[in-house]
FILO-61102 format. One record per residue (C-alpha): x, y, z; residue in one letter. Coordinates in steps of 0.02 Angstrom, whole numbers, plus 50000, padded with zeros to 5 digits. Example, Ala and Ser with C-alpha at 12.3 -4.5 7.8 and 13.67 -1.06 7.14 Angstrom:
px 50615; py 49775; pz 50390; residu A .
px 50684; py 49947; pz 50357; residu S .
This chain:
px 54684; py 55164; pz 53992; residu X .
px 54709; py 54990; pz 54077; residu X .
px 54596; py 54911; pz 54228; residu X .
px 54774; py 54844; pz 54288; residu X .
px 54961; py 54874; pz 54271; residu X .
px 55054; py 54805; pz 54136; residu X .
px 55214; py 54705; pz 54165; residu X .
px 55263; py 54718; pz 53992; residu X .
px 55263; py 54909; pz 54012; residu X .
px 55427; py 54956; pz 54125; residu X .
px 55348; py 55096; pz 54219; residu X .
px 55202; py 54971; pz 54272; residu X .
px 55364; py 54832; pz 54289; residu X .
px 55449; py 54968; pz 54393; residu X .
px 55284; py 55025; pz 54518; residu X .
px 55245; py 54845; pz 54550; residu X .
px 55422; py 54807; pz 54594; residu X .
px 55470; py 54688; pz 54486; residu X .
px 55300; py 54623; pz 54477; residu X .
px 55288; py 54583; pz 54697; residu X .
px 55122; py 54712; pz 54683; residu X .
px 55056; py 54574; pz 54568; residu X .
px 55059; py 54437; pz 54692; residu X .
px 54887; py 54376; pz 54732; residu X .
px 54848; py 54412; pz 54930; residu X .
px 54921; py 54582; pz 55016; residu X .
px 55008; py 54656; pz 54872; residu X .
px 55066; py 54801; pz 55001; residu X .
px 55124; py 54689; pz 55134; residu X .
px 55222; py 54601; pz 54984; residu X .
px 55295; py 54763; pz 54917; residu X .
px 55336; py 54824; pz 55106; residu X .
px 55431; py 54673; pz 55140; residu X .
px 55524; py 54696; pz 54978; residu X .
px 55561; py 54850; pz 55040; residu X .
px 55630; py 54773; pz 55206; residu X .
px 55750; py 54659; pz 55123; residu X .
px 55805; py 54775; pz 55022; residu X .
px 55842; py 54912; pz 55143; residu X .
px 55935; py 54784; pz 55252; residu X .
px 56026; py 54722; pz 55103; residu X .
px 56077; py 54890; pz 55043; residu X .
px 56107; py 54996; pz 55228; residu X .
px 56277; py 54897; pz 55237; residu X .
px 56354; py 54932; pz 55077; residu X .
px 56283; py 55106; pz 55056; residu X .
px 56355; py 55235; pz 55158; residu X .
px 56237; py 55376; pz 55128; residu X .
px 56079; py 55286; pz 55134; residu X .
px 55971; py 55473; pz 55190; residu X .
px 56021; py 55516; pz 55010; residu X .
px 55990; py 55349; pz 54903; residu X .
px 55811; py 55364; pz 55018; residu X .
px 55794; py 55553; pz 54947; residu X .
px 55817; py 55475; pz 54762; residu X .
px 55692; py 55331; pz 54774; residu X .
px 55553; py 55458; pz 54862; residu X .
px 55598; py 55570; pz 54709; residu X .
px 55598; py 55414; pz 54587; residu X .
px 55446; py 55331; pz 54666; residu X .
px 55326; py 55486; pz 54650; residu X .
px 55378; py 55512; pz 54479; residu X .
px 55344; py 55316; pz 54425; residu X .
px 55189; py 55331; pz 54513; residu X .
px 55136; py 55492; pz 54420; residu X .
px 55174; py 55411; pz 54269; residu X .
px 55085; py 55226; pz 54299; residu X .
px 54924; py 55297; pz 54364; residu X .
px 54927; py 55424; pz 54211; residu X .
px 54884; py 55236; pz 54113; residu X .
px 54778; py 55152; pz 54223; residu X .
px 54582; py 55195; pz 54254; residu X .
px 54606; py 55135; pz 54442; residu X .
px 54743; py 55276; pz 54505; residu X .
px 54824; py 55201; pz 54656; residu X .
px 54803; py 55015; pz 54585; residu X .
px 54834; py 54903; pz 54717; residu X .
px 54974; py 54826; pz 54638; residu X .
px 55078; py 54977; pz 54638; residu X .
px 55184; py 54975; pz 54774; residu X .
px 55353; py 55056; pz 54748; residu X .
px 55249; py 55191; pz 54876; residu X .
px 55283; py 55054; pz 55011; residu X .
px 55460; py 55061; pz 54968; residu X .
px 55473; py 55244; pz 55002; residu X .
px 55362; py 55229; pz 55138; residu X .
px 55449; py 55099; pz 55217; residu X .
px 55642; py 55154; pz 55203; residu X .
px 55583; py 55290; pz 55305; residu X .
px 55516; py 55189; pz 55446; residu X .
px 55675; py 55098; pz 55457; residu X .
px 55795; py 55226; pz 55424; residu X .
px 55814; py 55236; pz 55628; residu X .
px 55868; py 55077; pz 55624; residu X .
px 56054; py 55112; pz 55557; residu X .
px 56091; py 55186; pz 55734; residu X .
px 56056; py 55043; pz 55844; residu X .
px 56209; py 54971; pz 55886; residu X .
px 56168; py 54781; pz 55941; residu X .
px 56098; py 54652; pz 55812; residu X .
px 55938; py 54630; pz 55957; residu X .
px 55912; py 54811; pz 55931; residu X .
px 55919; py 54824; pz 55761; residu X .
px 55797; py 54664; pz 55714; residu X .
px 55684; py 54726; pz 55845; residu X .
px 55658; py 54905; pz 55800; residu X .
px 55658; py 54831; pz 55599; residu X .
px 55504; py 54713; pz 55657; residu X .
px 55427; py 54849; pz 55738; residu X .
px 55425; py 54980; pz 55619; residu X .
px 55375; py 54844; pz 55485; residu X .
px 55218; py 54802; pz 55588; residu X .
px 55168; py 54998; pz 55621; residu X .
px 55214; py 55030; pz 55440; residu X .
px 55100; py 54908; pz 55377; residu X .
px 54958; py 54952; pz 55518; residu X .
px 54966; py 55135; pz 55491; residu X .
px 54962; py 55086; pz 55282; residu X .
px 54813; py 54992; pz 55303; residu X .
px 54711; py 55071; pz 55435; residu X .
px 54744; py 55248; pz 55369; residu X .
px 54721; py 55363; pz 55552; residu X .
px 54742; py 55542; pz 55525; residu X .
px 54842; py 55627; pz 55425; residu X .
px 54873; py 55475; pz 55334; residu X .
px 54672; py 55476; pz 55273; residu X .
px 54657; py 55653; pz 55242; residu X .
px 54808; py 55633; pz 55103; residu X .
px 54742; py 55474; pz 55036; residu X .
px 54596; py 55546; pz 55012; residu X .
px 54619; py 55737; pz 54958; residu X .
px 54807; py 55715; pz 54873; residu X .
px 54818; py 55672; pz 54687; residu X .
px 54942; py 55607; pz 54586; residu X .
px 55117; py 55529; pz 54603; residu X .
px 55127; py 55638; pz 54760; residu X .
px 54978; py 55582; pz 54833; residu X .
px 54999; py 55396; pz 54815; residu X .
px 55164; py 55409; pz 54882; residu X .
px 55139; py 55544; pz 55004; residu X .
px 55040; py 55431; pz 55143; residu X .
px 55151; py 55282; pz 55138; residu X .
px 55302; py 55423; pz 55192; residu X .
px 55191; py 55506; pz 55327; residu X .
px 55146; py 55317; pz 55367; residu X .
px 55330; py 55295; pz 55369; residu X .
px 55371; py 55437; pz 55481; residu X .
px 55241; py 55389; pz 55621; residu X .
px 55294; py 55205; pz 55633; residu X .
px 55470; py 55284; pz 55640; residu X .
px 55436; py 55407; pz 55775; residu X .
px 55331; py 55267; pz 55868; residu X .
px 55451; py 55145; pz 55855; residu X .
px 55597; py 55239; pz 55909; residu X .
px 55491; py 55279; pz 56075; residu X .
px 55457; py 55099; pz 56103; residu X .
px 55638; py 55060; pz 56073; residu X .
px 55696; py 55185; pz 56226; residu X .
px 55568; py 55097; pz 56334; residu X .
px 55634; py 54914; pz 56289; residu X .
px 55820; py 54953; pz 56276; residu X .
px 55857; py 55113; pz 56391; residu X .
């Protein structure tokens, strides 16, 4: 058992994204903007993004199973492929705007919920942290997380743009 991931190991390499969990202030804000880029990057070259999101929620509680199996801390700070997960899911609306003002807006929208509703933890999001165990459980608030600053953000969007 280890007090904190292991780059050398690839699972830990893998959960802390390349090693962005290990960066020194706000690991998750690190790992969800990751995330962001990523997502951007990837949503126009990928044509079925709902299933490469599927695989990495899949792939993400599995990694996390396995990395908190070896550390005494379970949901180690620095593990933060659960953001990624998380927050594909917030901006998976975002594929359907069909402006460039709609699109960056609802992306730095559902960035800022995502990270408020990560770090402030309102219900459901506590309850899960809090009773859920496991891969699941570490990833399972970041995608309820995700799914509120969706839903949210999608309302604030028909306000602003309708």
């Amino acid at each position: 058992m280890k007090n904190f991931p292991d780059l050398k190991n690839p699972i830990h390499f893998i959960a802390t994204l390349a090693g962005v969990g290990k960066l020194p202030f706000a690991p998750g804000t690190w790992g969800s903007l990751f995330a962001c880029i990523l997502f951007i990057f990837l949503s126009h070259y990928v044509t079925s993004i709902e299933i490469l999101i599927a695989a990495v929620i899949i792939f993400s509680i599995w990694i996390c199973e396995k990395a908190s199996a070896e550390l005494i801390e379970k949901d180690h700070k620095s593990i933060v492929i659960d953001e990624l997960a998380g927050m594909w899911i917030a901006l998976y609306p975002a594929i359907f705007y069909e402006t460039q003002d709609e699109r960056v807006t609802f992306v730095l929208l559902a960035f800022c919920l995502f990270r408020l509703f990560d770090i402030l933890k309102p219900f459901p999001i506590s309850y899960i942290d809090k009773n859920m165990k496991g891969g699941l459980g570490i990833v399972l608030d970041d995608i309820v997380a995700g799914i509120i600053a969706a839903l949210i953000s999608v309302g604030v969007m028909i306000l602003l743009f309708a």
